[in-house]
C-alpha positions in Angstrom: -60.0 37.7 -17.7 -57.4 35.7 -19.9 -54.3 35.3 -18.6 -50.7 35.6 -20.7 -50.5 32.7 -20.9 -54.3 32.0 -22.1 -54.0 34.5 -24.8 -50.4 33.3 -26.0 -51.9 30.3 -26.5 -54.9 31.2 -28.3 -52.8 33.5 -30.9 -50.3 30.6 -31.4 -53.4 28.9 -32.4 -54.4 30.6 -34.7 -50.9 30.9 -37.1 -51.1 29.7 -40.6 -48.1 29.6 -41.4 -49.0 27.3 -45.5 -46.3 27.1 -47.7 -43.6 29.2 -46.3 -40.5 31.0 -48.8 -38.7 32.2 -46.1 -36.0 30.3 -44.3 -37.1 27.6 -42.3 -36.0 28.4 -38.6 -35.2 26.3 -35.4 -38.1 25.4 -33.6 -38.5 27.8 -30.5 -37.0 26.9 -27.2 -38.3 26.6 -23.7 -37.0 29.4 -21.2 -34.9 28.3 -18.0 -34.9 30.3 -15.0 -32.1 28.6 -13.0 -32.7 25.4 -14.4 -36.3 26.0 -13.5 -38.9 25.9 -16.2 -42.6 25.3 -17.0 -44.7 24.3 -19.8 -48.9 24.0 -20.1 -50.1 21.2 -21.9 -53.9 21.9 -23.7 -55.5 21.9 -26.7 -54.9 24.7 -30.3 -55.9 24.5 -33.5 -53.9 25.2 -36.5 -54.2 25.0 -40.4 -52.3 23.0 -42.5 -51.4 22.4 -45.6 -55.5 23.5 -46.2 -56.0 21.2 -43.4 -57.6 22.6 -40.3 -57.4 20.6 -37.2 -57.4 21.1 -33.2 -55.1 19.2 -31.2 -52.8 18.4 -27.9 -49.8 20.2 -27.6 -47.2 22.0 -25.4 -47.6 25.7 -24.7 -49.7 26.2 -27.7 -46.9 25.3 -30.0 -46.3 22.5 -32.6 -44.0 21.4 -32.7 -43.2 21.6 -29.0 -40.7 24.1 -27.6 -37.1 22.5 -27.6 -35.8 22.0 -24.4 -32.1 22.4 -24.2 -29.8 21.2 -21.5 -26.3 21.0 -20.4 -24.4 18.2 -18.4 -23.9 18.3 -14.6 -26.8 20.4 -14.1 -30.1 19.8 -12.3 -33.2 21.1 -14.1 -37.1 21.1 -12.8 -39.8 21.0 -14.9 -43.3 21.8 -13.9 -46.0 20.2 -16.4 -49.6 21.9 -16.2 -52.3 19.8 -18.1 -54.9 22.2 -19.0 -57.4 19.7 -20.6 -60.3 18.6 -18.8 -61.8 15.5 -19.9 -61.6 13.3 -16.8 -62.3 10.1 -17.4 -60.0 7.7 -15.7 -60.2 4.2 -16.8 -58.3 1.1 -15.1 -58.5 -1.3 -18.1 -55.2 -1.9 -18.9 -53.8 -1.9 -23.1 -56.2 -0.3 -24.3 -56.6 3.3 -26.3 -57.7 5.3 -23.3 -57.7 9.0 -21.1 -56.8 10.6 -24.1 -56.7 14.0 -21.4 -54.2 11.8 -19.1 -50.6 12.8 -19.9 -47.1 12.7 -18.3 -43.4 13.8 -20.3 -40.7 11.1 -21.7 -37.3 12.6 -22.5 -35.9 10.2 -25.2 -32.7 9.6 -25.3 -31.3 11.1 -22.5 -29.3 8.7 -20.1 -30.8 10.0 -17.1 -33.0 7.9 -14.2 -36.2 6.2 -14.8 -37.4 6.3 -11.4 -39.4 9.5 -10.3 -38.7 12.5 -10.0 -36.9 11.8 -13.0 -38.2 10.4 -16.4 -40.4 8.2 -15.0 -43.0 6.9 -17.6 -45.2 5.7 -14.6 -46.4 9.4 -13.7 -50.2 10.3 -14.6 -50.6 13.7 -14.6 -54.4 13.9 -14.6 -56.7 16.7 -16.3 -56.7 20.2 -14.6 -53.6 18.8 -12.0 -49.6 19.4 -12.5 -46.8 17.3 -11.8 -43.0 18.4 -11.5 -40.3 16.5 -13.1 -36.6 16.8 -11.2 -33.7 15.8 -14.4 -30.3 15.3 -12.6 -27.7 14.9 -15.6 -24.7 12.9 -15.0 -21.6 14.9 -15.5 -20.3 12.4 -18.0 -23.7 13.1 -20.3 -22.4 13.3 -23.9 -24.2 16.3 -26.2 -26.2 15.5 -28.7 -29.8 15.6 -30.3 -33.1 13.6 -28.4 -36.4 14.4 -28.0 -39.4 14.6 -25.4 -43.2 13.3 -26.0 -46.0 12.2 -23.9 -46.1 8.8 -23.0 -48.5 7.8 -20.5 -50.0 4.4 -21.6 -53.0 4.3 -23.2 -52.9 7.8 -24.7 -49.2 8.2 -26.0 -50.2 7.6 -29.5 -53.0 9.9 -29.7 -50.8 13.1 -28.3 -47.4 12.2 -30.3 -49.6 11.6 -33.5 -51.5 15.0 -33.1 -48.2 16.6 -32.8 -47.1 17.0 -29.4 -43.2 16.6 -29.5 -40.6 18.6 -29.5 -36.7 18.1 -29.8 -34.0 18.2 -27.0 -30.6 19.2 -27.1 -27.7 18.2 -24.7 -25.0 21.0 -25.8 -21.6 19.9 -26.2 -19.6 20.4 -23.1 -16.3 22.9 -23.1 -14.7 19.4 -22.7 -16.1 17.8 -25.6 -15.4 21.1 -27.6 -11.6 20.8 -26.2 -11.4 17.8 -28.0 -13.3 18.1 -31.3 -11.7 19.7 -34.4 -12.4 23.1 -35.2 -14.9 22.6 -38.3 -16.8 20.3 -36.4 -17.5 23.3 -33.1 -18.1 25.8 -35.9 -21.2 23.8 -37.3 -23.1 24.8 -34.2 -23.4 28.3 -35.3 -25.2 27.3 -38.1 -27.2 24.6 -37.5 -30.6 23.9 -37.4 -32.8 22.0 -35.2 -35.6 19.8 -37.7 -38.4 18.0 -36.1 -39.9 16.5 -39.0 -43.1 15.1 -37.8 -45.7 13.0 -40.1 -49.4 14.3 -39.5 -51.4 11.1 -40.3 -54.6 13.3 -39.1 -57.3 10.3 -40.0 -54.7 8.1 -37.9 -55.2 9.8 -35.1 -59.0 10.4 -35.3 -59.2 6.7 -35.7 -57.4 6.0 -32.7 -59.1 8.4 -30.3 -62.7 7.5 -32.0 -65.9 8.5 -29.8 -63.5 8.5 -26.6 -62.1 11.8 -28.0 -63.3 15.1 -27.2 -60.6 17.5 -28.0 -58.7 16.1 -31.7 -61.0 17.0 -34.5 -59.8 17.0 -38.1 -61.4 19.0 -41.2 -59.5 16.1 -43.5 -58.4 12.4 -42.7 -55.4 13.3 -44.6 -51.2 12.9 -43.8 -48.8 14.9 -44.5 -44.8 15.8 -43.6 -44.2 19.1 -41.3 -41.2 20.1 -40.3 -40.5 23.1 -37.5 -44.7 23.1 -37.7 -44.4 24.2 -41.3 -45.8 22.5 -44.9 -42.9 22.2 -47.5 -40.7 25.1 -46.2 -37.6 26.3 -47.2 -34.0 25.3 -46.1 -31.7 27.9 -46.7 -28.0 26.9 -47.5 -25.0 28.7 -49.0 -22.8 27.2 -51.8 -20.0 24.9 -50.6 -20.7 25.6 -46.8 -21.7 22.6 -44.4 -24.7 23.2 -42.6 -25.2 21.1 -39.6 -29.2 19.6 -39.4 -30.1 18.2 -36.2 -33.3 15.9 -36.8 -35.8 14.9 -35.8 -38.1 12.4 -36.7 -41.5 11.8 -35.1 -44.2 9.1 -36.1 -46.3 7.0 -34.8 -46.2 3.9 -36.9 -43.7 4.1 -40.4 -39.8 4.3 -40.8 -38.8 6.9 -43.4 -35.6 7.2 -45.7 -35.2 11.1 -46.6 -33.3 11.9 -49.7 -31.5 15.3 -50.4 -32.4 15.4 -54.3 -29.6 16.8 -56.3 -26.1 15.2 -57.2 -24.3 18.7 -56.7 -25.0 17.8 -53.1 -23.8 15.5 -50.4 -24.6 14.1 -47.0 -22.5 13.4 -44.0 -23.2 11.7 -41.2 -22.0 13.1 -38.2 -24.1 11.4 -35.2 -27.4 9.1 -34.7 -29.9 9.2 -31.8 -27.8 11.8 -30.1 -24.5 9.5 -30.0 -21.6 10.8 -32.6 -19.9 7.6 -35.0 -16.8 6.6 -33.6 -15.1 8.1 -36.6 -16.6 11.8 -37.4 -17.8 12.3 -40.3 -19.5 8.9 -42.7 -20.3 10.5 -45.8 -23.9 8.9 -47.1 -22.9 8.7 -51.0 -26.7 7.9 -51.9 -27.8 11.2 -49.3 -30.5 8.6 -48.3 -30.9 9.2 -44.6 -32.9 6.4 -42.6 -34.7 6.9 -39.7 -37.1 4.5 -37.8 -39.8 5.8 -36.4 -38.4 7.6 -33.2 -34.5 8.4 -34.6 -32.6 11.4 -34.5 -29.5 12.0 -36.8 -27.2 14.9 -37.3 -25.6 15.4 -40.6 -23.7 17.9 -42.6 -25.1 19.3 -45.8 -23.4 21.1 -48.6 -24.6 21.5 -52.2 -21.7 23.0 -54.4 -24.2 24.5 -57.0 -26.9 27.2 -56.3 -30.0 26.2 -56.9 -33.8 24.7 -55.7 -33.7 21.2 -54.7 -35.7 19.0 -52.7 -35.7 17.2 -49.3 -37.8 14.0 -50.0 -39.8 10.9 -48.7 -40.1 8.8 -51.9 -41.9 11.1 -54.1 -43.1 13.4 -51.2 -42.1 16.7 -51.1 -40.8 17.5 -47.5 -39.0 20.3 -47.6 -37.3 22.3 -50.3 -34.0 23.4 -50.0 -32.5 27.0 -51.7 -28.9 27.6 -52.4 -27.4 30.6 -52.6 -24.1 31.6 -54.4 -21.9 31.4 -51.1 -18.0 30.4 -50.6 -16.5 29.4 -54.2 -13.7 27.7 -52.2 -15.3 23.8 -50.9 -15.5 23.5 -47.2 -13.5 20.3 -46.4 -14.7 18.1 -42.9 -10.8 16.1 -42.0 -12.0 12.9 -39.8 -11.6 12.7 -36.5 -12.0 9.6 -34.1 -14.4 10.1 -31.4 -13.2 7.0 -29.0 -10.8 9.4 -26.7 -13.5 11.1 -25.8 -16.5 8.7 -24.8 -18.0 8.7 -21.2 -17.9 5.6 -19.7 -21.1 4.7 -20.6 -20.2 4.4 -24.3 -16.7 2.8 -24.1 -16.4 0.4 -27.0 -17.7 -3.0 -25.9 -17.7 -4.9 -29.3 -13.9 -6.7 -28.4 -15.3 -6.9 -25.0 -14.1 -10.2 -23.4 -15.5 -9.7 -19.7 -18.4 -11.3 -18.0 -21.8 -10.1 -19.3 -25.3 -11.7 -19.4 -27.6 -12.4 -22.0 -31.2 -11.9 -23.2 -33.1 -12.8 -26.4 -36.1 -10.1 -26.9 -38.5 -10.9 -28.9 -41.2 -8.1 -30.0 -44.3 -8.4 -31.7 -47.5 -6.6 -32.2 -49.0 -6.6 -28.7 -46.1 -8.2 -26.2 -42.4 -7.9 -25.6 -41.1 -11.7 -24.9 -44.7 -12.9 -25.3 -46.0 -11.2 -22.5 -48.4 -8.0 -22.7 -47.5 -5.5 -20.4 -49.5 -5.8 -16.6 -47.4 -3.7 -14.3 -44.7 -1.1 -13.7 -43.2 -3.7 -11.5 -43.7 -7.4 -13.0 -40.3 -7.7 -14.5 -39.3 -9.3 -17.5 -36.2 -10.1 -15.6 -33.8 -8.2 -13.2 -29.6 -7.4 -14.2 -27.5 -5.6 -11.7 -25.4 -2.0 -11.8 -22.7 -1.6 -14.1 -23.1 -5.0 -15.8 -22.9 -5.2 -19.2 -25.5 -6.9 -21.6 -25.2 -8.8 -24.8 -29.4 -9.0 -26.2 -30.7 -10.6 -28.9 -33.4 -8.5 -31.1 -36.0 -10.5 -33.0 -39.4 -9.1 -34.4 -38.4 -5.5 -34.8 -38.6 -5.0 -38.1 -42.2 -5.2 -38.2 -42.0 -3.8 -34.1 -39.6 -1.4 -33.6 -37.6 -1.8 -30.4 -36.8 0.8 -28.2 -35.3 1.2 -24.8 -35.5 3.7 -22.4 -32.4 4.8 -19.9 -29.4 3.4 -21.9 -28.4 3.4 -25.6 -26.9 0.2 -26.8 -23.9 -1.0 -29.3 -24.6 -2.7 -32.4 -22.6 -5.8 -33.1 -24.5 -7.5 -35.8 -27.5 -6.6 -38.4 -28.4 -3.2 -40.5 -30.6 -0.4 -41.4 -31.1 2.0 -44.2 -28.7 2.3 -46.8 -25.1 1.7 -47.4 -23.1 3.1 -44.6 -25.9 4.2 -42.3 -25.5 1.6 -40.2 -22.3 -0.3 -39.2 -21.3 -2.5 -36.4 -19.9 -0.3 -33.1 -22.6 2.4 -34.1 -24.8 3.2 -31.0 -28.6 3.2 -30.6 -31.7 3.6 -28.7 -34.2 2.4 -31.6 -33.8 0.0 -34.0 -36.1 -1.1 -36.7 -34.7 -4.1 -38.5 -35.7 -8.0 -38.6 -33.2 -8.7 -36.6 -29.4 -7.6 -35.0 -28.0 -8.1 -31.6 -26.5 -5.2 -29.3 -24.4 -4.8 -26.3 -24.7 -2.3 -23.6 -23.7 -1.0 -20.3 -26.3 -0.8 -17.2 -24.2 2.6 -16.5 -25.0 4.1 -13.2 -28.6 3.9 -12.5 -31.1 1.5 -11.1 -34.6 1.0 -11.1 -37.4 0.3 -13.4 -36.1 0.5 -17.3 -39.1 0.1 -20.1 -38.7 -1.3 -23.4 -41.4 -1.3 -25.7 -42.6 -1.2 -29.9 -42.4 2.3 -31.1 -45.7 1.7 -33.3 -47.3 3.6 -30.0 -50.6 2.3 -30.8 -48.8 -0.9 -29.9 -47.1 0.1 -27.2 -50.2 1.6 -26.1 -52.4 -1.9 -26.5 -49.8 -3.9 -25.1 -46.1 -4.1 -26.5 -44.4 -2.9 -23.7 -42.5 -4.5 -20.7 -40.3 -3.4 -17.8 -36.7 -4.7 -16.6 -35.2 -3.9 -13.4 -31.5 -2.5 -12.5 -30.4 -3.6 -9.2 -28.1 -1.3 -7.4 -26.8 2.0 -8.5 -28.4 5.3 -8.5 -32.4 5.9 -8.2 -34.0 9.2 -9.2 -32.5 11.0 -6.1 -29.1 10.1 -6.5 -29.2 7.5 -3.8 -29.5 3.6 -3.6 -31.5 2.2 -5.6 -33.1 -1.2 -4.6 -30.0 -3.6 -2.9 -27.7 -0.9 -3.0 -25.1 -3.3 -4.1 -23.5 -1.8 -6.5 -23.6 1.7 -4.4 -24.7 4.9 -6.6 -21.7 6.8 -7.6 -22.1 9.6 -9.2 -18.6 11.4 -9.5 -16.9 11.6 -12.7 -13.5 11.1 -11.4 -11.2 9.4 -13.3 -7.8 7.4 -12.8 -7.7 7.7 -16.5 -6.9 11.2 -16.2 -4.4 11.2 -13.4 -0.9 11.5 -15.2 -0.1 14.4 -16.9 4.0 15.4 -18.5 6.7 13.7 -21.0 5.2 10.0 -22.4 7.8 8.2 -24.7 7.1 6.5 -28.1 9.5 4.0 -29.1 10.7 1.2 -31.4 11.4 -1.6 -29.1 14.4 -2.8 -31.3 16.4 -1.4 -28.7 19.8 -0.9 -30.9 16.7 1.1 -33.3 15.6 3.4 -30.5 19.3 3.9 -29.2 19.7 5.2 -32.8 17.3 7.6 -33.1 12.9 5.9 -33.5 12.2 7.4 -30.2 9.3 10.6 -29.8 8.1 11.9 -27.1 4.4 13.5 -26.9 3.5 15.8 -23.7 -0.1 15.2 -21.4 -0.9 18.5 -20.3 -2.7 18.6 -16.8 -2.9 15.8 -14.7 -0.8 15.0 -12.4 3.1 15.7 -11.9 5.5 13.5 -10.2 5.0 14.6 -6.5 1.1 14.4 -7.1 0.7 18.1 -7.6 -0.6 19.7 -10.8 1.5 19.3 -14.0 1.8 22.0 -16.5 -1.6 24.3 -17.0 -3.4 22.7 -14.1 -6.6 21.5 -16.0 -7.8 18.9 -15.2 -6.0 19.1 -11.4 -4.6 16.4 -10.4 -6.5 13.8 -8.8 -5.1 11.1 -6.7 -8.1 9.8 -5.7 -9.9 6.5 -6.7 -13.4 7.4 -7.4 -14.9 5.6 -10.3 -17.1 7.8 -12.8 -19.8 4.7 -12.1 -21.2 2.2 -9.7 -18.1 -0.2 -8.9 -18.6 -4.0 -9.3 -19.0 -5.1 -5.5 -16.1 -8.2 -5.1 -18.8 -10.8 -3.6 -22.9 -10.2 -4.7 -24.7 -9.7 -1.3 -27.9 -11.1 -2.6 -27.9 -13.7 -4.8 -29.8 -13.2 -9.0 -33.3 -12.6 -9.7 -34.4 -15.4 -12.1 -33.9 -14.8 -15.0 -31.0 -12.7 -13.9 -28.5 -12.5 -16.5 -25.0 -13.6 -15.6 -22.3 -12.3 -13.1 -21.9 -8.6 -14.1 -18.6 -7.5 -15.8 -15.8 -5.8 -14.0 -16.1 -2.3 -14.3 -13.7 -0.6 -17.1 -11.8 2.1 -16.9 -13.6 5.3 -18.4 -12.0 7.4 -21.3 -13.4 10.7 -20.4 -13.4 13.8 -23.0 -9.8 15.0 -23.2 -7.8 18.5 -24.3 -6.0 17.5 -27.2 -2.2 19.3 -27.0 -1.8 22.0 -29.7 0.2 21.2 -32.5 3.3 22.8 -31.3 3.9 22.8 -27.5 5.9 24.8 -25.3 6.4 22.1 -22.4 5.9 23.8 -18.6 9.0 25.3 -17.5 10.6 22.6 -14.8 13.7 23.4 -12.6 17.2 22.2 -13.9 18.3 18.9 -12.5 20.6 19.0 -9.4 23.5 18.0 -9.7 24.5 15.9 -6.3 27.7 16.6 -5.0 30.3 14.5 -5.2 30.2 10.8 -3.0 32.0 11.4 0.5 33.0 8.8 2.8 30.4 8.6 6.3 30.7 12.3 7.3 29.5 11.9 11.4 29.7 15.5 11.9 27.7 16.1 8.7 28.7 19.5 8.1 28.8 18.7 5.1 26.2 15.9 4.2 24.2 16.3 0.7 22.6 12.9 1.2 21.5 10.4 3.6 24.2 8.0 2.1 27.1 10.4 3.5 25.7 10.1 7.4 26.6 7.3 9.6 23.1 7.1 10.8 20.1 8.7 10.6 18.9 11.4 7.3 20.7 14.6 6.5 18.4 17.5 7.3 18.6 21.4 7.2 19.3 23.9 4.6 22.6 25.1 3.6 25.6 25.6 5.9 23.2 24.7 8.6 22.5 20.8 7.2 24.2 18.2 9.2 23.3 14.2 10.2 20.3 13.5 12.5 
């Protein structure tokens, strides 16, 4: 007898969906049951495009089924691998146990050490294996994705399709902060994972070793959602928010929105939003490298059929309907206020921070293929913060797992895709150097090329974080710096009246003086001020692993230097309304009138009138003590 689960899978299988009119749709998403979820990974078949072909994929669905996620939580994930071809095979960099599988999250700054997103779990045919996601409470929202990516077989499963998109949602913080138009996208947004089915590809890679991908053409072709050349579905003059997703195994892609009655703005990249929200794209040419993620807004301000295009591919078409005849206008807004810690500005930085040059190329990272999860490339401690050289990524694209890093120098893509202070987890250009933060956790951290066959053969290596937080929230390695993971900050702490002035004094006595009002926070006597939220704290817990004052061990060669101090964080704030009614406070007292030393006291109304001691009691009843 099937099970449901069987004989969901076998109908998904069998959906043709061809050249879809209707409106292209959000890929489906996975079901949580208190943070508790499960997925089967095994072989369907689909058609195409004309193209019939079987493949890997998650719960018989391809795409994948979008996982979605909120900050602060703890989610488990159970991953069943229903394919049977057990063949394990110890040579290492090599296209092998193409049945063998394990999960990536990418993009999501969460542990790298297991039971977290550890890239070093085999979960073997006919076995299961249960990943445990703690997200920091500081986790931005934004738009990542998930793949397989156990080595050896990571470009056979991505290329056949298995990948789906995952969403951290914006927090009620983050939506606190942002303006109005920008929360409203979210109810009409939708999720793209535009995926490149190079079918021939893939049977070339697996070969004889294969025994589940089969192809009736060694063709390629765009997808998106699962669907050949479907239909986007916009309204005249209305923004509609696209969260993509772009899967490949080997070729960057610039995506064109085809019609000058339409325009692009860029709102976010690889899950991280621009420091100044949003960058309008004037040529709507959208790059993405082979594993990016962008989120842009898309209005057209005449109905009509366009096209969403790869060069002179057809990837999608896009209908507009007659809609609003009244422009939808996006005002900027600086996102800088609101970054987490672990994407503070660091291109004025002037701390301590150490240095690497990496250097990719077809089968190594550095010149070295990869040989273990633990021979490091080099070792850098907690909370330090990183300036690294990129070379050879234009032909290799670079990608690093754990932490997204700041571009300083170099470009991609077209005017205004890319500028200096952007932030990153791929890049795919000759050249560039980046800055980052080793924010919070410890333990192994992979970088490798995102051509997977490469990364697969070779082109992948491992650097260690010492100190800070390992996959159970505890101490990782030397435990110097200690995990932390609060997200209390002294940032937030003072909450009331703050003064703006012209320090001209005789100009300020005249009248360029303002005042502005923190609401929440703290008050005077350490007690909440005005609504309460956030409470006061008084405390002095850092949202990160502090900087210990003296190393207790000394550097791994080739340990970077010292690490920088830590920063303070700039956590999501409540912006005040436009007009505020300030908390109600009590009048001032007025003191009574100065009195010569009273040494009865009968009448003190200050320590100042007794001849020793303080004046205590309450009315009538107050007298020197």
């Amino acid at each position: 007898m099937k099970t449901v689960a069987a004989i969901l899978l076998s109908s998904l299988s069998l959906i043709d969906f061809g050249n879809a009119q209707s409106c292209l749709a959000s890929p489906p998403e996975l079901s949580w049951s208190n943070n508790v979820g499960s997925m089967t990974f095994g072989s369907a078949t689909f058609t195409r495009n004309g193209v019939t072909f079987t493949t890997r994929v998650h719960d018989g669905m391809f795409p994948s089924p979008t996982l979605r996620m909120q900050r602060g939580q703890t989610y488990t994930l159970t991953l069943h691998n229903a394919l049977t071809d057990i063949n394990p095979n110890p040579t290492m960099n090599v296209i092998k146990e193409l049945d063998y599988t394990n999960i990536h999250t990418h993009g999501v700054h969460i542990t790298g050490e297991e039971p977290g997103d550890s890239v070093f779990v085999r979960v073997d045919p006919l076995s299961s294996h249960t990943y445990t996601y703690h997200l920091p409470c500081d986790h931005v929202g934004g738009t990542h994705w998930y793949h397989p990516h156990h080595h050896g077989s990571t470009a056979v499963q991505v290329g056949g399709g298995a990948a789906g998109a995952l969403i951290i949602d914006d927090s009620a913080e983050e939506k606190a902060f942002y303006p109005a138009w920008y929360n409203d996208l979210a109810s009409n947004e939708l999720i793209m994972v535009i995926q490149n089915m190079d079918l021939g590809k893939v049977a070339s890679l697996g070969g004889s070793l294969d025994n589940t991908f089969t192809t009736s053409s060694n063709t390629a072709f765009y997808t998106v959602n699962g669907e050949y050349q479907p239909t986007i579905c916009l309204e005249t003059n209305i923004y509609r928010k696209f969260r993509m997703v772009h899967v490949d195994i080997a070729s960057a892609a610039t995506f064109e929105v085809n019609s000058a009655s339409c325009e692009v703005q860029l709102l976010a990249k690889d899950g991280v939003l621009l420091d100044t929200v949003p960058r309008q794209i004037a040529s709507r040419q959208m790059y993405f490298t082979v594993a990016s993620r962008a989120d842009v807004a898309v209005r057209c301000t005449a109905a009509g059929t366009y096209t969403l295009v790869q060069g002179s591919t057809v990837v999608a078409y896009i209908n507009v309907a007659d809609g609003s005849s009244t422009p939808q206008t996006l005002t900027e807004f600086s996102t800088a206020a609101a970054r987490p810690y672990y994407l503070q500005d660091l291109q004025n930085y002037n701390g301590v921070y150490g240095t690497q040059n990496i250097r990719m190329s077809a089968r190594t990272v550095n010149g070295k293929s990869f040989s273990a999860h633990d021979n490091y490339l080099f070792t850098i401690s907690a909370d330090s913060v990183n300036e690294w050289s990129l070379s050879g990524a234009g032909a290799h694209p670079f990608h690093v797992h754990v932490n997204h890093f700041q571009v300083l120098s170099g470009s991609m893509g077209p005017t205004g895709w890319t500028e200096a202070g952007d932030w990153h987890d791929v890049w795919q250009a000759p050249g560039g150097t980046v800055r980052f933060r080793a924010d919070r956790f410890g333990g192994h951290v992979v970088i490798h090329c995102h051509i997977l066959e490469h990364e697969d053969e070779g082109a992948m290596g491992v650097y260690q974080i010492d100190g800070g937080c390992n996959g159970e929230k505890g101490n990782y390695g030397s435990g110097s710096p200690e995990c932390d993971w609060s997200c209390t900050s002294p940032t937030t702490r003072f909450g009331g009246h703050v003064v703006i002035h012209c320090h001209i004094l005789e100009h300020e006595d005249e009248g360029a003086m303002g005042v502005y009002q923190i609401d929440g926070g703290c008050n005077g006597d350490k007690g909440n001020y005005g609504s309460g939220s956030p409470a006061c704290d008084w405390s002095c817990t850092s949202p990160t692993t502090p900087v210990p004052t003296q190393p207790t061990s000394p550097p791994v060669t080739p340990a970077p230097t010292t690490p920088a101090p830590t920063l303070p964080t700039l956590p999501p704030v409540t912006p005040a309304p436009t007009t505020t009614t300030p908390a109600p406070v009590a009048p001032p007292t007025t003191p009574a009138p100065t009195q010569a030393c009273d040494a009865s006291g009968s009448s003190c109304n200050n320590p100042g009138q007794c001849c020793s001691g303080v004046c205590s009691g309450a009315g009538p009843n107050r007298s020197c003590q």
